[in-house]
C-alpha positions in Angstrom: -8.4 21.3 2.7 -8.0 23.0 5.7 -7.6 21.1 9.4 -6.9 21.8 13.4 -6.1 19.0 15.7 -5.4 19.3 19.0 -4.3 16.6 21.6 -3.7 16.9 25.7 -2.5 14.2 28.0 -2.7 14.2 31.8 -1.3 11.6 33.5 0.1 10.9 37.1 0.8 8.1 38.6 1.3 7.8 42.5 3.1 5.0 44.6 0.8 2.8 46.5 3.4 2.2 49.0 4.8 5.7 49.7 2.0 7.5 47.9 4.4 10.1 46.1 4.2 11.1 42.8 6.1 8.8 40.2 5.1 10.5 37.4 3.6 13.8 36.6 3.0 14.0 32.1 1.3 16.9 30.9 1.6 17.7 27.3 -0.3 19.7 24.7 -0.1 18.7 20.9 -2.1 20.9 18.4 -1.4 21.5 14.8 -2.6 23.4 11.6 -2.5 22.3 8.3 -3.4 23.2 4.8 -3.4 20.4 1.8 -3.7 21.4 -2.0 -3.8 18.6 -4.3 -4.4 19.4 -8.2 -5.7 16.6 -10.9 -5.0 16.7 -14.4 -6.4 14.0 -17.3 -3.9 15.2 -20.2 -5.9 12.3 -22.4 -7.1 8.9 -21.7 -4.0 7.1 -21.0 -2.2 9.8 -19.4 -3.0 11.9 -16.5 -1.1 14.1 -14.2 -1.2 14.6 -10.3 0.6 17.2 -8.3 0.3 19.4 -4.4 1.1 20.6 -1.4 1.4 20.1 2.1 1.3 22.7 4.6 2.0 21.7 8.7 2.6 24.0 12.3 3.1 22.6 15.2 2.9 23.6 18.9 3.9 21.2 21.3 4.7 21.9 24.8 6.0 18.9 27.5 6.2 19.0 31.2 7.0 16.0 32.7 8.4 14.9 36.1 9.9 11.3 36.3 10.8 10.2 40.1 14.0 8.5 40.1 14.3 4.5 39.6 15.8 1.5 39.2 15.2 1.0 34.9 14.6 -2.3 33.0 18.8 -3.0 32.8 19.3 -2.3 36.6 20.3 1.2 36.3 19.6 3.9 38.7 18.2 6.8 36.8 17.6 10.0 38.8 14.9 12.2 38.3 14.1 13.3 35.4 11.9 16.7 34.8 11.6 18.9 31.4 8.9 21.6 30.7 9.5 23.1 27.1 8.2 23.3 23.7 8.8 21.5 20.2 7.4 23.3 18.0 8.1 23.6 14.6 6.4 23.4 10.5 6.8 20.8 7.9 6.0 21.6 4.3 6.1 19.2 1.1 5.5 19.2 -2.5 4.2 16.0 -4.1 3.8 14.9 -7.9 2.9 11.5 -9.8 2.6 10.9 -13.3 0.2 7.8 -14.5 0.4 6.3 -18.0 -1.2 3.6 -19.8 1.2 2.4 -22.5 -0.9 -0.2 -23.6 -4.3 -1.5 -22.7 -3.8 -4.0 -19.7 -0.4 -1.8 -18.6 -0.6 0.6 -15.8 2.9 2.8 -14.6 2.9 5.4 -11.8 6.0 7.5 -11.4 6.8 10.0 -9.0 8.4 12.1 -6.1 8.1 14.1 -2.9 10.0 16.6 -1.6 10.1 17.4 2.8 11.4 19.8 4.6 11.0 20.6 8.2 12.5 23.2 10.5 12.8 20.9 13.8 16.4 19.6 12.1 16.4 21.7 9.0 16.2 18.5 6.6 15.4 18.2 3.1 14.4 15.3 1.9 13.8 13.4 -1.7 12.0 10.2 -1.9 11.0 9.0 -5.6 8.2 6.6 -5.9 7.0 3.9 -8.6 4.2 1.7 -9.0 3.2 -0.9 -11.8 0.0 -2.9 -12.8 -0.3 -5.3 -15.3 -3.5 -7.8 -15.9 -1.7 -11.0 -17.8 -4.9 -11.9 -18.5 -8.6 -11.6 -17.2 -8.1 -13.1 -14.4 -4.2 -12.8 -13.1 -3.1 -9.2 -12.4 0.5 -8.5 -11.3 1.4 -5.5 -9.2 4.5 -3.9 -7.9 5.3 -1.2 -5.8 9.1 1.0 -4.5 9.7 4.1 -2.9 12.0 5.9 -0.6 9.6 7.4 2.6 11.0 10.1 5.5 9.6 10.8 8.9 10.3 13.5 11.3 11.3 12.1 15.0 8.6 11.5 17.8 8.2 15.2 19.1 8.2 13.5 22.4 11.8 12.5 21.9 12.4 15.9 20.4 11.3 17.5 23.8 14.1 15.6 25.6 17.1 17.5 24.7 17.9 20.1 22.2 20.7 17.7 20.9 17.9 15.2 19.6 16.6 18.1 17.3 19.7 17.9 14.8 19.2 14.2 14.5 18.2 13.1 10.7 14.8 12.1 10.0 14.4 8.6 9.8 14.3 7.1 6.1 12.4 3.5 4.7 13.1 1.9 1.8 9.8 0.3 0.5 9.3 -3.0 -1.7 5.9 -4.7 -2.5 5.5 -7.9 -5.2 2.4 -9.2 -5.4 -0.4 -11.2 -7.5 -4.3 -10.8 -7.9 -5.9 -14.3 -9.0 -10.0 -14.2 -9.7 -10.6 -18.1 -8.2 -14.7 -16.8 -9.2 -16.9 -14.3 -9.8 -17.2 -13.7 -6.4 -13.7 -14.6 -4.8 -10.2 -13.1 -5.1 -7.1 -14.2 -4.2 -4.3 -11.9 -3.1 -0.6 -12.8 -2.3 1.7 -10.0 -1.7 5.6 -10.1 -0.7 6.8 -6.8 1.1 10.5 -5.5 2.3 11.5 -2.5 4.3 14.5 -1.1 5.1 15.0 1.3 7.8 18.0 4.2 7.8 18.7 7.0 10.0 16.5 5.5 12.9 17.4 7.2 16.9 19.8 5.1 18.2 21.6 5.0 21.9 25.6 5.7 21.7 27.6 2.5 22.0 28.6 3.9 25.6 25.7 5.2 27.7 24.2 4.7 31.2 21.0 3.7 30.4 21.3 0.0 28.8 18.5 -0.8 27.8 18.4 -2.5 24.2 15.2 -1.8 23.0 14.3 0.2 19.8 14.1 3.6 20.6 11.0 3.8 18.1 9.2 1.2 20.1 10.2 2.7 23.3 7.3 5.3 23.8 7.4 7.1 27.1 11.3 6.3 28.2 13.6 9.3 28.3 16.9 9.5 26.8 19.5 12.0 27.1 21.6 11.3 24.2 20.8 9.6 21.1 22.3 8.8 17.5 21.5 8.6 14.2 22.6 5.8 12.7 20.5 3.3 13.5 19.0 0.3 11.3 16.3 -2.1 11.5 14.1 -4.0 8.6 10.1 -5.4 8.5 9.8 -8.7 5.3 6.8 -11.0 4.9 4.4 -12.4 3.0 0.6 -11.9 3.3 -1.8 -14.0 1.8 -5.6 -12.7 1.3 -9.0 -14.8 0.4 -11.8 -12.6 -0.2 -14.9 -13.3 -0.9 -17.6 -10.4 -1.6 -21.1 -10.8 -0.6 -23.3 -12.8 -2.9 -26.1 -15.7 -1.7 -26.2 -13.8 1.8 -22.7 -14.8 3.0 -19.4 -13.2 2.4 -16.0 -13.8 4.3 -12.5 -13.1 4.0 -9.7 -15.2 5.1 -5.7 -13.4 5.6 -2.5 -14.8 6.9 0.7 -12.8 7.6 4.2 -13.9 7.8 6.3 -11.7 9.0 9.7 -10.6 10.9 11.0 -7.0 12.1 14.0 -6.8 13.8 16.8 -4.2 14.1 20.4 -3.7 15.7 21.0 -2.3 19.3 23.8 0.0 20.1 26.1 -3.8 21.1 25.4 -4.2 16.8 23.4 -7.0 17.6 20.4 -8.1 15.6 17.4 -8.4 17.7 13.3 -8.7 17.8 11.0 -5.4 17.5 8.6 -5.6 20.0 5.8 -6.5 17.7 7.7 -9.0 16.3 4.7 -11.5 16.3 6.2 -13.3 13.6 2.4 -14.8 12.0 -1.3 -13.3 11.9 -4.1 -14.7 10.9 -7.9 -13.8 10.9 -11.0 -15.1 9.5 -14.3 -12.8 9.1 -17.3 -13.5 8.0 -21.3 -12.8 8.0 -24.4 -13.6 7.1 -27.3 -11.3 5.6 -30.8 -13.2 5.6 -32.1 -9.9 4.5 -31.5 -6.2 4.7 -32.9 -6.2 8.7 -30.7 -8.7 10.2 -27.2 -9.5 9.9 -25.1 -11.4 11.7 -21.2 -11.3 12.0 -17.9 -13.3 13.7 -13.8 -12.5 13.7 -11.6 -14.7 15.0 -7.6 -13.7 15.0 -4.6 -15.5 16.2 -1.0 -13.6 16.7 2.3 -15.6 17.6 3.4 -14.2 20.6 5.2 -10.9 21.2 9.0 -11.2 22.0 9.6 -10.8 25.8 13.1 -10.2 27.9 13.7 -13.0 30.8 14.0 -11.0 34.0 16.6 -11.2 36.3 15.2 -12.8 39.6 18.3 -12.0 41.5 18.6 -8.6 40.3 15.1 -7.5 40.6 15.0 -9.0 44.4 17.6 -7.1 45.1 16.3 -3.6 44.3 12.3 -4.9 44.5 11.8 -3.9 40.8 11.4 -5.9 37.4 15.5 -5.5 35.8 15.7 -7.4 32.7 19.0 -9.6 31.7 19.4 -7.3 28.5 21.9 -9.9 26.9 18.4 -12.3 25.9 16.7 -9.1 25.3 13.5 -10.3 23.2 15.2 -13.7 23.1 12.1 -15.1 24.3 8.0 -15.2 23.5 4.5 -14.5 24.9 1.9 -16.9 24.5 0.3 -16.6 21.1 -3.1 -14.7 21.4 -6.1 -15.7 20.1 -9.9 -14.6 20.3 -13.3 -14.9 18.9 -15.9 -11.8 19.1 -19.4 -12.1 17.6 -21.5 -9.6 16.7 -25.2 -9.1 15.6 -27.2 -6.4 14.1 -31.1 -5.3 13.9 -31.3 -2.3 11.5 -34.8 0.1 11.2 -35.7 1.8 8.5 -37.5 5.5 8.8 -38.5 7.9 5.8 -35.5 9.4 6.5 -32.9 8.0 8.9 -32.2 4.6 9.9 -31.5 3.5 13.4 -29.5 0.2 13.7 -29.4 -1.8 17.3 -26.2 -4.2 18.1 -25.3 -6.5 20.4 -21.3 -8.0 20.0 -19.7 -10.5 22.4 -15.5 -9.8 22.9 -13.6 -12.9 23.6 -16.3 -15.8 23.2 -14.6 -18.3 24.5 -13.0 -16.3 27.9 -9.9 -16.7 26.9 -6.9 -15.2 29.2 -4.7 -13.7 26.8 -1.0 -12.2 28.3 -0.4 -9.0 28.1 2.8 -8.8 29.6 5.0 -9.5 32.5 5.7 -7.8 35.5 8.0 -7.9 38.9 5.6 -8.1 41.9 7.1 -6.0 44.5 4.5 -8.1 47.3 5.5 -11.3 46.4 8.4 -10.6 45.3 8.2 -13.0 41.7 7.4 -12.5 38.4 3.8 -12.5 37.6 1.1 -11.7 34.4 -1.2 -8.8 33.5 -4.1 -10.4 30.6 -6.2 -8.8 28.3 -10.1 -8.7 28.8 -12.2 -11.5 29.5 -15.5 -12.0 28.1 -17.2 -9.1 27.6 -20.2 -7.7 26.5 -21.1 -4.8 24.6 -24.0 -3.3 22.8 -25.0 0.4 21.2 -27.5 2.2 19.3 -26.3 3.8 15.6 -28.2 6.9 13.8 -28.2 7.0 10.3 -29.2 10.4 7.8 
């Protein structure tokens, strides 16, 4: 297989009150690449699969950042870069699967990476396991090692920041299958991962802020390490039931924590630390014209940073007290949408009309907080309200 992608930004933002320029991001992502995979049956039990991957990039940046006072009451001055990150990735994949015995499936494997941004080589062996106890209960298990190449938008920062190792995860996944009937599955799964080698701010640095670099999309760094460490554990717990009588649902839950340790060593919340999610879909068929559909999700709260009252009304701008960074939460978000669906059938298309209905019940979910400069306090930014929406979809 063959591919092109290409991807352009444009963004500026302007000061209401001075009505300068803030912020001036232009940058131009576009890629090639080519993808071989080959698939072998060596006999019924055993088969063989093996490939390639082929990637060039060209990336250019050109940003302008006005000076300001950042998140942990630094003055940062302004900040402007306008250069390219360009660079190819290649890798070569292979997985052996075997069926010793009848209700026994083993996947073994590997994949070497290389790319020219740092000039790393990479391993990272993979393993998988199935086994059906009996006709209902199936175990599974799951480990691997996985790389990835930094953010090119970090890349683009400094030349330094190229030599940095690629970031590696440790993968672990336990988990059960359990037929409750025909028509219903249970799935529980347990997962573990272990981040290595993640970009980390030096223990001395004029920046402060505490946040994971990886979560940190559109800050600008001048120097970063290596040798940072972070970790993602949970349990999920999955009820699905397939369609059969005109109804079919599914019901998941997610336990989870991700954390990581700052450039002070200290162990703190990701951003999307949420901690639980949990979402129940289902819909109802009364024949093959109408069909009628719901969600509804609820997600602990994302960790938030106190601000600083004192701080911020000193230099009229949100600063954070970066010792209780993510020390505290968001309101939990929750939501309902509703959906409903008239399908048409032609000789040789189909045309299907649907109305859905975002939010149900209004609700004013937080998005985040802020530092109003006019009132000088800290105030909320929500999701959508209520909201409508309806299309038309062509089938052939």
């Amino acid at each position: 297989s063959l591919s092109y992608s290409t991807y352009s930004l444009d963004q500026e933002l302007t000061d209401i009150f001075t009505e300068d320029t803030s912020v001036d991001f232009e940058t131009d992502e576009r890629s090639v690449v080519l993808r071989s995979v080959t698939y072998l049956k060596l006999n019924d039990q055993n088969s063989l699969e093996f490939g390639t991957d082929l990637k060039t990039e060209i990336n250019s940046f050109d940003y302008f950042i006005a000076s300001e006072t950042n998140l942990a009451g630094q003055l940062r001055p302004d900040f402007t870069r306008n250069d390219e990150a360009n660079g190819s990735l290649a890798s070569a994949f292979i997985s052996y699967t075997t069926q010793p015995i009848s209700n026994l499936n083993l996947t073994v494997g590997g994949r070497v990476n290389y790319n020219t941004y740092n000039d790393d080589v990479t391993f990272g062996p993979r393993a998988q396991i199935r086994y059906q106890a009996t006709p209902r209960l199936t175990f599974n298990g799951a480990a691997g090692i996985y790389h990835q190449t930094l953010p090119r938008f970090l890349i683009s920062q400094n030349t330094d920041i190229t030599n940095l190792r690629s970031t590696r995860a440790n993968h672990y996944i336990a988990g059960l299958e359990y037929l409750l009937s025909r028509d219903t599955k249970l799935t529980v799964e347990f997962f573990e991962k272990q981040y290595f080698n993640t970009p980390i701010l030096p223990a001395v640095n004029n920046i402060g802020d505490r946040g994971f670099i990886l979560d940190s999309f559109g800050q600008f760094f001048n120097t970063l390490e290596d040798d940072g460490r972070a970790y993602a554990r949970g349990v999920e717990l999955l009820i699905q039931k397939k369609l059969a009588v005109n109804f079919y649902g599914l019901i998941s839950g997610s336990y989870f924590r991700t954390r990581y340790r700052d450039f002070t060593d200290v162990l703190r919340n990701r951003n999307f630390d949420n901690q639980f999610l949990i979402s129940v879909i289902g819909g109802y068929r009364p024949n093959n014209i109408w069909e009628l559909s719901f969600r509804w999700s609820i997600i602990g709260g994302r960790p938030s940073t106190p601000t600083n009252i004192f701080a911020s009304q000193a230099v009229n701008s949100q600063v954070l007290d970066q010792t209780q960074f993510n020390t505290e939460r968001l309101p939990a978000y929750h939501a309902l949408f509703t959906r409903v669906d008239r399908r048409f059938f032609f000789n040789r298309t189909n045309m299907v009309l649907f109305l859905e209905v975002w939010n149900v019940y209004n609700r004013s979910n937080v998005l985040n907080e802020f530092w109003n400069v006019v009132d000088q306090r800290v105030d909320e930014t929500t999701q959508f309200n209520l909201l409508p929406v309806t299309g038309i979809k062509f089938e052939f």
